[in-house]
PyMOL commands that place a pseudoatom at each C-alpha (Angstrom):
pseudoatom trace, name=CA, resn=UNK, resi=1, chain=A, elem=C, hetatm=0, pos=[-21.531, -13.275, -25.159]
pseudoatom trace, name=CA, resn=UNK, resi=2, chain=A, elem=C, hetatm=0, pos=[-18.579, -15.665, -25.821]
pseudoatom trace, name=CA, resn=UNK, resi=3, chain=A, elem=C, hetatm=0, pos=[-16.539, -15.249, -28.232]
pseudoatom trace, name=CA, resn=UNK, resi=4, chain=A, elem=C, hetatm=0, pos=[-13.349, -16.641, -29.884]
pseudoatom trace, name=CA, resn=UNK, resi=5, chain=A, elem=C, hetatm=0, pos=[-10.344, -14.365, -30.782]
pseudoatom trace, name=CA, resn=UNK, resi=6, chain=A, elem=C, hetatm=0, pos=[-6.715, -14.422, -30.999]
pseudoatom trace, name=CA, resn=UNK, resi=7, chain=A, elem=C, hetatm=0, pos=[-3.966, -13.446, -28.586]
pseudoatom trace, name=CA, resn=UNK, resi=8, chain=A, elem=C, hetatm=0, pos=[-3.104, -10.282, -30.041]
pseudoatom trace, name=CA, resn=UNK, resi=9, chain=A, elem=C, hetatm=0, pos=[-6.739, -8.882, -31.544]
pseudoatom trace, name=CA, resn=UNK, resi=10, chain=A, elem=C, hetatm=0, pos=[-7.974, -5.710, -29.917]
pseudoatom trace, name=CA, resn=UNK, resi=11, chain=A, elem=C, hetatm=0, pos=[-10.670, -6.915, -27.922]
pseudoatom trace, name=CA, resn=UNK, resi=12, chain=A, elem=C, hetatm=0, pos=[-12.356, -3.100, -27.396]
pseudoatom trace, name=CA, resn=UNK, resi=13, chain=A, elem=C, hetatm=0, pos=[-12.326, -2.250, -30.680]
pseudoatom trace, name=CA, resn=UNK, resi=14, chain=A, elem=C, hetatm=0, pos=[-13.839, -5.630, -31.803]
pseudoatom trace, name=CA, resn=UNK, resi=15, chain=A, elem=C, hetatm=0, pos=[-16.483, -4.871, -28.927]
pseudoatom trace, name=CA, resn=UNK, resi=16, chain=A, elem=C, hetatm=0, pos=[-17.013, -1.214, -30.209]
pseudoatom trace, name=CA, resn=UNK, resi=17, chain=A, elem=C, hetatm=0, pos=[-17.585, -2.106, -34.147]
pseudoatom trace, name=CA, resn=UNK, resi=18, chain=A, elem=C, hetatm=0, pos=[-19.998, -5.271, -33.004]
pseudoatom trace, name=CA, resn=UNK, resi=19, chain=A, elem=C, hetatm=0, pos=[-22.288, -2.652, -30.489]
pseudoatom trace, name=CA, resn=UNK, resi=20, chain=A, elem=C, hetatm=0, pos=[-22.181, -0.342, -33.345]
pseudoatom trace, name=CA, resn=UNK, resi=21, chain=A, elem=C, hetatm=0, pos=[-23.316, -2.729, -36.089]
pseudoatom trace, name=CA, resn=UNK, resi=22, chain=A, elem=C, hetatm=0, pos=[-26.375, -4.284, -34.125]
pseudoatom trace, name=CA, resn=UNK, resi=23, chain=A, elem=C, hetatm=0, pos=[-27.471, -0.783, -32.350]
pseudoatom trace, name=CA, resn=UNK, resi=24, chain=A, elem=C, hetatm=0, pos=[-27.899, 0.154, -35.947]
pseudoatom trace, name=CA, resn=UNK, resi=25, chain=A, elem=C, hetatm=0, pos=[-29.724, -3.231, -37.502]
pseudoatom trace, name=CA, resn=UNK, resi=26, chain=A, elem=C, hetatm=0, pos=[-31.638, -4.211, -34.745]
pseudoatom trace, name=CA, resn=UNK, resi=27, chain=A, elem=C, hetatm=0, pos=[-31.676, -1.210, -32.449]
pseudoatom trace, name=CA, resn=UNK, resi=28, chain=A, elem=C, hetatm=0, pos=[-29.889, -2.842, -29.452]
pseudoatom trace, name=CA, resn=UNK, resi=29, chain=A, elem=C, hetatm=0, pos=[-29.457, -0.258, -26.595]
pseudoatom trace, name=CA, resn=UNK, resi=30, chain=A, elem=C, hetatm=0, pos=[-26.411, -1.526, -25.269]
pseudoatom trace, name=CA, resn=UNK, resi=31, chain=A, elem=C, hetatm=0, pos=[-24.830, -0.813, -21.679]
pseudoatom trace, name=CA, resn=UNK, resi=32, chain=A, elem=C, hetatm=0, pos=[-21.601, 2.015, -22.187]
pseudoatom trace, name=CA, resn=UNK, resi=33, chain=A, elem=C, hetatm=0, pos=[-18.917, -0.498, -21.276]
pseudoatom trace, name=CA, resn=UNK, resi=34, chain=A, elem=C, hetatm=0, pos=[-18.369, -4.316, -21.259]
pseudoatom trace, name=CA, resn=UNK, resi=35, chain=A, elem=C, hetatm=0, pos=[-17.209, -7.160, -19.192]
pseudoatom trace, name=CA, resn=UNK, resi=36, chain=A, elem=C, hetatm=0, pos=[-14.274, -9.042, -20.625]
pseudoatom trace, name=CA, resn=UNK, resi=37, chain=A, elem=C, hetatm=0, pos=[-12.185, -12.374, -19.537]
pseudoatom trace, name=CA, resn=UNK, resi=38, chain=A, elem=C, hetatm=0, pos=[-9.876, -14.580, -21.413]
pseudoatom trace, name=CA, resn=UNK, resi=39, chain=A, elem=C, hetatm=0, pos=[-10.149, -18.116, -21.161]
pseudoatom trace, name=CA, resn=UNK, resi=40, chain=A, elem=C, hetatm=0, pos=[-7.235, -19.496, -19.286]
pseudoatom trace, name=CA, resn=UNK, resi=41, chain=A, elem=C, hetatm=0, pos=[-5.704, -22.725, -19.906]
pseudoatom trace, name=CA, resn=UNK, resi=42, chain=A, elem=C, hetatm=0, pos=[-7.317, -23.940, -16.807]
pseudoatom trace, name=CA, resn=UNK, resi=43, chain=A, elem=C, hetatm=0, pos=[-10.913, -22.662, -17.707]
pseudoatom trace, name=CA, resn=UNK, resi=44, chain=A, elem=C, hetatm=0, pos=[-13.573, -24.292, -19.180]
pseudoatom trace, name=CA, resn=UNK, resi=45, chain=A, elem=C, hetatm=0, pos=[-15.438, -22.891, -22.121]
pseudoatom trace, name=CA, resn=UNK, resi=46, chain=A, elem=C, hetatm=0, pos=[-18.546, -24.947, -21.503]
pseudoatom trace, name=CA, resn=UNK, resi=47, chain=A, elem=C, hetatm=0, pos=[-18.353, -23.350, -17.616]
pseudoatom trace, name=CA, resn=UNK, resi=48, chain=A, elem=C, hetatm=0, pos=[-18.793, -20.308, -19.114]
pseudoatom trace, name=CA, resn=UNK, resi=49, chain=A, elem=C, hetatm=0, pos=[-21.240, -20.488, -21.198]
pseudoatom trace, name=CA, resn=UNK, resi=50, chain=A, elem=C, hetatm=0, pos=[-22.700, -22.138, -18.675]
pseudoatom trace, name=CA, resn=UNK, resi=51, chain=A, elem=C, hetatm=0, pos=[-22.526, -18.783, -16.673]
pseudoatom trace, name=CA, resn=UNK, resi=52, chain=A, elem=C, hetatm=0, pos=[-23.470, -16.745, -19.327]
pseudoatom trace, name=CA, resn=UNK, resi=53, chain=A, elem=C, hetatm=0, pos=[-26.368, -18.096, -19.927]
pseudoatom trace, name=CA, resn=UNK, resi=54, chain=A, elem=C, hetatm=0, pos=[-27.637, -18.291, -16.076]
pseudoatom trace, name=CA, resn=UNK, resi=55, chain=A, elem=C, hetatm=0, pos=[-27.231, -14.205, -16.595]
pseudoatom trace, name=CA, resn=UNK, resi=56, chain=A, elem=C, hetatm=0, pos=[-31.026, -13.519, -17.179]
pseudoatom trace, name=CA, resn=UNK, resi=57, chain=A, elem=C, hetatm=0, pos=[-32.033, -15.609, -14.208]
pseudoatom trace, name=CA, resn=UNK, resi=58, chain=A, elem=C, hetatm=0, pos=[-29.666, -13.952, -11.551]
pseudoatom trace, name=CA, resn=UNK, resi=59, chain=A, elem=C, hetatm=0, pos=[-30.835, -10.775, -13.246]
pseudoatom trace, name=CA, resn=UNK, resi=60, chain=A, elem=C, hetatm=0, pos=[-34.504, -12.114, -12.746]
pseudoatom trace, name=CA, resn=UNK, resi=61, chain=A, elem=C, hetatm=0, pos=[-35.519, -11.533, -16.293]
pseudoatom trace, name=CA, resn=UNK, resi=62, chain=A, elem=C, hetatm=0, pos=[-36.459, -15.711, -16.954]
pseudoatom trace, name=CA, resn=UNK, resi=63, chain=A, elem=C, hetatm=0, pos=[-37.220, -17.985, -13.927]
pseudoatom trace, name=CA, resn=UNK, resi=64, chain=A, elem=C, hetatm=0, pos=[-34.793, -20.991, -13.461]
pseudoatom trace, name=CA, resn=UNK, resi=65, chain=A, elem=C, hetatm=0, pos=[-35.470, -23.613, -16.188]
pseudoatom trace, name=CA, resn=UNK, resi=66, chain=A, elem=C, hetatm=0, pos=[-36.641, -21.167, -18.505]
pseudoatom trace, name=CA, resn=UNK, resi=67, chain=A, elem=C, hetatm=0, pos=[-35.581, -20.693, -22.222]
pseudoatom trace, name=CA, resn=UNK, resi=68, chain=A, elem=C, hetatm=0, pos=[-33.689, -17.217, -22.977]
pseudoatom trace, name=CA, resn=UNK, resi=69, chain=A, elem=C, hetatm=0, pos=[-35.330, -16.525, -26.239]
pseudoatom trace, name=CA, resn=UNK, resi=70, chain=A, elem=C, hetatm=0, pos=[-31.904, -14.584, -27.183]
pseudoatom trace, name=CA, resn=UNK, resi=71, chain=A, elem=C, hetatm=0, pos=[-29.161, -16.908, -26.511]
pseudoatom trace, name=CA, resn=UNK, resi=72, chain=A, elem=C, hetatm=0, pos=[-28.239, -18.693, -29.343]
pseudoatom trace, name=CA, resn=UNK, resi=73, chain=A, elem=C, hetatm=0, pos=[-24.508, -20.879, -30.117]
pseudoatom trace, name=CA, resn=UNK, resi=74, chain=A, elem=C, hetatm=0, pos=[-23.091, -22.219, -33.318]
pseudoatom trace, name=CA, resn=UNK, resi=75, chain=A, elem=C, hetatm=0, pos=[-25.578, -25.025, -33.969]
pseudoatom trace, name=CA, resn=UNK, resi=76, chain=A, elem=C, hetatm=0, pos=[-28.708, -22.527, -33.858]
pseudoatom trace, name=CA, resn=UNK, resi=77, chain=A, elem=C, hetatm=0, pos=[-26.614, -20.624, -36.632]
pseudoatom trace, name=CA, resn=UNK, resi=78, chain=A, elem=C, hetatm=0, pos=[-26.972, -23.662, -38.266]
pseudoatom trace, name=CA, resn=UNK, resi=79, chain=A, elem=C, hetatm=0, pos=[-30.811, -23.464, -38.296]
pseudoatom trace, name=CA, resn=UNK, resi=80, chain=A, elem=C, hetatm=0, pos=[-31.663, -20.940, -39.146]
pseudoatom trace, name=CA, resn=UNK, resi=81, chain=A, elem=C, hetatm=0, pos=[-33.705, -20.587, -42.245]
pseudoatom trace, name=CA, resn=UNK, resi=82, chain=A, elem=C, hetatm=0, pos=[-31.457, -17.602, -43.201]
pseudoatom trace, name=CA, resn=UNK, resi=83, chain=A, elem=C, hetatm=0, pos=[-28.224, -20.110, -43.135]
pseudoatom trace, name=CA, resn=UNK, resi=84, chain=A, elem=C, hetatm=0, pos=[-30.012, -22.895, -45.201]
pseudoatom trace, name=CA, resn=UNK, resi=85, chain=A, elem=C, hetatm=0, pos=[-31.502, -20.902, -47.486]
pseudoatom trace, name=CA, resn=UNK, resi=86, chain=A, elem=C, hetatm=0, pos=[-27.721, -19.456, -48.165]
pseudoatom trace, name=CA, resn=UNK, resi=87, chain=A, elem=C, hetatm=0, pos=[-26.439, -22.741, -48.912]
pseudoatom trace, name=CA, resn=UNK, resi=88, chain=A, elem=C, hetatm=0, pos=[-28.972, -24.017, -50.874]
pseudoatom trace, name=CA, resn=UNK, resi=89, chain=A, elem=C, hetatm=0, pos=[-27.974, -23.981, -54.519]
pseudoatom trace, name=CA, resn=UNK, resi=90, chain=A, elem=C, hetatm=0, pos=[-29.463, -21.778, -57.033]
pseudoatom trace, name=CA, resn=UNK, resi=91, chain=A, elem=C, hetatm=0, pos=[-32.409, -22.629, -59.016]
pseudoatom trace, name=CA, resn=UNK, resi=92, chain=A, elem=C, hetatm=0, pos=[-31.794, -22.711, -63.022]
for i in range(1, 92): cmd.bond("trace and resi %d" % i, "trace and resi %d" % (i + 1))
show_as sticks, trace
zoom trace
């Protein structure tokens, strides 16, 4: 997962409320602990995402070239029939 947050925002806890949330909605079993890396000025956001998403084929769960039906970015947000039916104004 990639996400965006400011300098000073408490990373753990953000981590902790989101594994929280989703274990209870959609019954994720998540692993006890996490990962995490700020982006450096030097670093690429696309390189990682790039790397994220290779993560199910080193893990051998997809084979290369294959579609992870769970990774999803901004623009997939977008169209989802959830997010268009939000927008869409009310009917009289």
């Amino acid at each position: 997962m990639l996400i965006g947050v400011s300098g000073n925002a408490q990373l753990s806890s953000m981590i902790r409320d989101f594994k929280r949330i989703t274990t209870r909605i959609a019954n994720i079993a998540w692993q006890r602990n996490f990962f995490d890396h700020r982006l450096r000025r030097d670093e690429s956001p696309d390189e990682k995402v790039a790397y994220i998403r290779e993560n199910p084929v080193r893990a051998g769960l997809i084979a290369e070239g294959e579609e992870w039906p769970y990774a999803m970015d901004a623009s997939d947000l977008n169209s989802r029939p959830e997010a268009s039916m939000a927008s869409a104004p009310a009917s009289s």
